[in-house]
N, C-alpha and C positions, 0 to 999 in steps of 0.2 A: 556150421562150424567145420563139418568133414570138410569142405569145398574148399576154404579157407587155408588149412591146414596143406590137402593138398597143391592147392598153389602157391603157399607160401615154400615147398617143400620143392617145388619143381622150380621155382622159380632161382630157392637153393642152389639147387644143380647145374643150369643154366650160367647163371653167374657165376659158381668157381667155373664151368668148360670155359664160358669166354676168357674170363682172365688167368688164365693158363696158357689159350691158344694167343689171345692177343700181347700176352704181357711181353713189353718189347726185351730183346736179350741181348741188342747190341744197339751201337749209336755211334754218334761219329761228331767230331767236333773240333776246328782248328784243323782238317787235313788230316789227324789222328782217330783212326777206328779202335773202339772197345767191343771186343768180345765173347762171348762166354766159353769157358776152356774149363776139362779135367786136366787135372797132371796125373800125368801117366808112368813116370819118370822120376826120382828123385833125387837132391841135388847131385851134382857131380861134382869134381875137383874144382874146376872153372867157375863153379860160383850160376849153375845154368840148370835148368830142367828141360823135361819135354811136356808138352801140353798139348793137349788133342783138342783143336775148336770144336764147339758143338757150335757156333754162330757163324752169319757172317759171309764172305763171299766165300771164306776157303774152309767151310764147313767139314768136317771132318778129317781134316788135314792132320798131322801129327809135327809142330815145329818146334824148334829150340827157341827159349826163352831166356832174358835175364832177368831178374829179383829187384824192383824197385820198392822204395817205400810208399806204405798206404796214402791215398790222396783222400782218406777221411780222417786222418789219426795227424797229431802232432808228433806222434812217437817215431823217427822214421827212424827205428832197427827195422829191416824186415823183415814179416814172419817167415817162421820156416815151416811152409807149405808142406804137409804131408801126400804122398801118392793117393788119389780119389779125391782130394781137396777139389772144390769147384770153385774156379778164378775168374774175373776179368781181367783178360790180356789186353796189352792196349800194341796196336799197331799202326808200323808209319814209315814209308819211304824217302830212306834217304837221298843225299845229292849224289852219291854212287850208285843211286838206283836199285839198292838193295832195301828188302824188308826188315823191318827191324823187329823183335816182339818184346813183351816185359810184361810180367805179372803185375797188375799193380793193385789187387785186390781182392779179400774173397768174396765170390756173389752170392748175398744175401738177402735179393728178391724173391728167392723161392721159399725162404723159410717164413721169409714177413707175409706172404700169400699165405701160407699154413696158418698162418698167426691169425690172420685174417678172415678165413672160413670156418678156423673155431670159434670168433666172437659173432660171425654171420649165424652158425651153429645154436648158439646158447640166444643168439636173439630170436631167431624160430619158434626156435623152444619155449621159451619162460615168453616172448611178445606176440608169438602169432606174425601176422600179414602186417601190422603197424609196427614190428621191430625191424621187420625186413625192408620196408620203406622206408623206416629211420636210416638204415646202412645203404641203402639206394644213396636217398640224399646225402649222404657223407661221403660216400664214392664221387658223386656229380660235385661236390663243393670242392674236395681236393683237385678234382681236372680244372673247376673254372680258377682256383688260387695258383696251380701251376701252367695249366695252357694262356688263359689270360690274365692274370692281375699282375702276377711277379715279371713278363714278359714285357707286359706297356708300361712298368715302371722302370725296368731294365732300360727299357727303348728310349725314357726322357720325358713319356707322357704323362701330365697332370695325376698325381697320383691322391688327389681329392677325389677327383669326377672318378678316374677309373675305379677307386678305392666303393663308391657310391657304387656304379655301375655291378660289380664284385657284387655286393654286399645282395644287390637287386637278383643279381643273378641266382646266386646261394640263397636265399631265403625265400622267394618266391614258387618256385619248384619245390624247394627242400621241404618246407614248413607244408605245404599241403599233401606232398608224398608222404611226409609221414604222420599227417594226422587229417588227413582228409579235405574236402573240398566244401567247406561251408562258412556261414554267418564268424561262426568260434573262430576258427583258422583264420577268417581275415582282419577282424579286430584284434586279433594279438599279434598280426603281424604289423597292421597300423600302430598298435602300442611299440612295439621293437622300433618302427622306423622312429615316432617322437620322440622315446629316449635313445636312440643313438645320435639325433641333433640337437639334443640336452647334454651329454656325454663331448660332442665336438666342444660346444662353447664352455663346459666346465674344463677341459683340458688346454684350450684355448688361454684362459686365465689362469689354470694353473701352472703352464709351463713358463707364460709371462710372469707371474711373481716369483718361481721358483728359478727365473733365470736359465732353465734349461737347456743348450745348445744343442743335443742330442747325439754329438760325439763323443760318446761313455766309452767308449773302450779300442782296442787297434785295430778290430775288424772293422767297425764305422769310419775309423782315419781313412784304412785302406778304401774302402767305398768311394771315401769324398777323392780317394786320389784318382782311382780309375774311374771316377762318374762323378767329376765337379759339376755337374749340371745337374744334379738329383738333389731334389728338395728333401733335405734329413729331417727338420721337424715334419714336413709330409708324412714321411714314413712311420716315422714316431707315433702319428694318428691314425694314421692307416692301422700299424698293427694293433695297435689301441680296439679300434672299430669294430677289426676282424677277431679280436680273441672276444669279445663282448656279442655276437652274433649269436652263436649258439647256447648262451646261458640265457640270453636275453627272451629268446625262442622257447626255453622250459620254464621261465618263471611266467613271462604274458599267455601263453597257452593252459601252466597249472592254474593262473589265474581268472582265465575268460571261463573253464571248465567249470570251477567250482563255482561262478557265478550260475553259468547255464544248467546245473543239478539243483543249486539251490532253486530258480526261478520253477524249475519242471516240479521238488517237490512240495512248495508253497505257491502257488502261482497267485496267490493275495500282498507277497512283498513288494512292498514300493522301493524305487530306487535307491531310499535315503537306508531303508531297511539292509536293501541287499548288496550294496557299498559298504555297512557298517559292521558285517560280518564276513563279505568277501578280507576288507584287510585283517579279520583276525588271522584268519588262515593263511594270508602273508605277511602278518609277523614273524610268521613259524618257519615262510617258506626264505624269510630275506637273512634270518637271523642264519640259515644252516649256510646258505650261499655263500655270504661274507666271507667266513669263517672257509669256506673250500677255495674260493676265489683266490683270495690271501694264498694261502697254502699253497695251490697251483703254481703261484707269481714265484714265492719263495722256495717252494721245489726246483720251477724251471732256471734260476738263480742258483742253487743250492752250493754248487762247485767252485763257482766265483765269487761267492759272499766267505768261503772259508779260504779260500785265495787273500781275498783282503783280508780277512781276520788273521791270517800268519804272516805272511810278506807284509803289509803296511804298517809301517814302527809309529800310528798313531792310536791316540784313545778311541772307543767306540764312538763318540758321537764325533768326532772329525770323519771319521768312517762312513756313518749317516748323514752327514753335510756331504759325502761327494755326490759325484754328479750322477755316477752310475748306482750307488743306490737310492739318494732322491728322484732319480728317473722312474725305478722300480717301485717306490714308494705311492708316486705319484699316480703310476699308475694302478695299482691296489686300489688308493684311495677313490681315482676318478671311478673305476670299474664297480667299486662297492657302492659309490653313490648312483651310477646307474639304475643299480639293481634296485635299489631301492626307491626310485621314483620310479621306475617300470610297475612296480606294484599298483601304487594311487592310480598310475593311467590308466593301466592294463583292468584294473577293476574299476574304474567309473565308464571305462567307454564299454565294458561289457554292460555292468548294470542299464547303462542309458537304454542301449541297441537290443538288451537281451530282455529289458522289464515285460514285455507283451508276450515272452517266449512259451511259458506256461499252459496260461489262455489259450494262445492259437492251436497247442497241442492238443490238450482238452477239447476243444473244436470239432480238432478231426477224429478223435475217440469214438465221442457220440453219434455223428456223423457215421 
């Protein structure tokens, strides 16, 4: 336990040094450098600050800047940067060959790292060495969603296979970093692969009945404008896929568990037994999920669903016939049916594979 403890503690530390030292502070994109800057300076008549690079080629430099609006916000008043504010500047030479600079944001990568090693913190804490592999694997999934999946569908490439490939990548590492390297771990993770190609062909048919085009809103218009070769129902599945990975991962896992305790502590249950009590305990586990699933969908919704409820001069249910919340809909419903075939499989292929699991322990007892 001590040993445990300590490595999960150092390994703590390690992880916030690196993503400290490696956490990138600048980039560059289109001929346009973004860099991390204090304002040192506040504004002046002109409408202009000074800003000290901490990034960048011209690190420590001290240059004059103008005030653009945020390139995350719809709001474009710009803020008014207080002196010590931490900005990204963005810069870019003009056809006069001069530099140009502009605030165009404040940088909020260091707080979301904070944010970040207090929940690595309390996973230590209250999970041990198995919480800290749970954030392993969440760290590794966000690089393979951002280095590769969003990049090869960017690029034009089949965003099935890549989508597949993702899914391979993220759950096969993820799933055994954070709960280890055995029989358990890998039948729940063959349960996850058959209900997510259960999950395909029920979205398959339901966006065929439901008529779905999957251009719900003007960020997708704009999509299809600058990437008419990008398969939008693809994507529509893909994200489907990708948000159904990790719930999928804690219900086939809760459920190959409870199998592999129950078998350890009657090792007299037969399969038909230890099936028939495995899904009591996902009754309990499909009924809570739903129920958050849902909730998730209609959270990450929450701002655009009271958008249409004010702006759209129609009754509720014209409202639910659109496209962008039967989309939403749909996918609740496809996601919730998941869940709940993941149960039956996730607990029959443990009971099958796990029925001898008792016995052999017993075995080596005696032994």
């Amino acid at each position: 336990m001590k040993k445990t403890w300590l490595f999960s503690t150092l390994g703590l530390i390690l992880l916030f040094i690196a993503f400290w030292i490696f956490m990138p502070t600048s980039s560059e994109r289109d001929g346009v450098g973004y860099w991390k800057g204090r304002v040192v300076e506040s504004q002046t008549e002109s409408g202009v600050r000074k800003v000290e690079l901490l990034s960048g080629s011209q690190k420590g430099q001290i240059v004059t800047t103008n005030i653009s609006s945020t390139i995350s916000s719809l709001d474009m008043t710009p803020p008014n940067y207080d002196v010590g504010s931490i900005v990204f500047v963005s810069h870019n030479i003009g056809s006069d060959n001069i530099s140009y600079y502009a605030v165009v944001d404040y940088y909020r990568i260091s707080a979301g790292v904070w944010v970040l090693f207090f929940v690595i913190l309390i996973a230590v804490i209250f999970a041990g060495w198995r919480g800290f592999g749970a954030l392993l694997g969440l760290i590794f999934s966000i690089l393979v969603i951002g280095q590769f999946l969003i990049p090869n569908i960017v690029d034009g490439n089949a965003p099935y296979l890549i989508t597949a490939l993702a899914i391979m990548l993220i759950s096969l590492p993820g799933i055994f970093i954070s709960h280890g390297l055995n029989k358990r771990t890998a039948l729940a993770l063959l349960s996850c692969y058959i209900t997510l190609a259960l999950a395909v062909l029920l979205s398959l048919v339901a966006v065929y009945f439901t008529r779905l085009s999957g251009i719900s809103d003007e960020n997708i218009m704009v999509i299809t404008q600058l990437k008419p070769e990008l398969n939008i129902h693809g994507l529509m599945f893909c994200g489907l896929l990708i948000s159904l990975v990790g719930i999928l991962d804690d219900i086939t896992v809760g459920q190959t568990v409870t199998i592999y305790e129950l078998k350890l502590a009657n090792s007299k249950l037969s399969f038909a037994e230890l099936y028939k009590r495995g899904i009591r305990v996902g009754r309990e586990h499909i009924a809570s999920l739903i129920n958050t699933l849902v909730l998730v969908y209609v959270g990450a919704s929450f701002l655009f669903i009271v958008y249409l409820a004010i702006a759209m001069p129609y009754p509720l249910l014209m409202i639910l016939n659109s496209e962008f919340m039967m989309e939403e809909i749909v996918r609740s419903l496809v996601g919730s049916a998941s869940l709940i075939l993941a149960v039956p499989i996730a607990t029959a292929l443990a009971a099958y594979f796990l029925r001898s699991e008792g016995a052999q322990n017993k075995k080596r007892v005696t032994t």
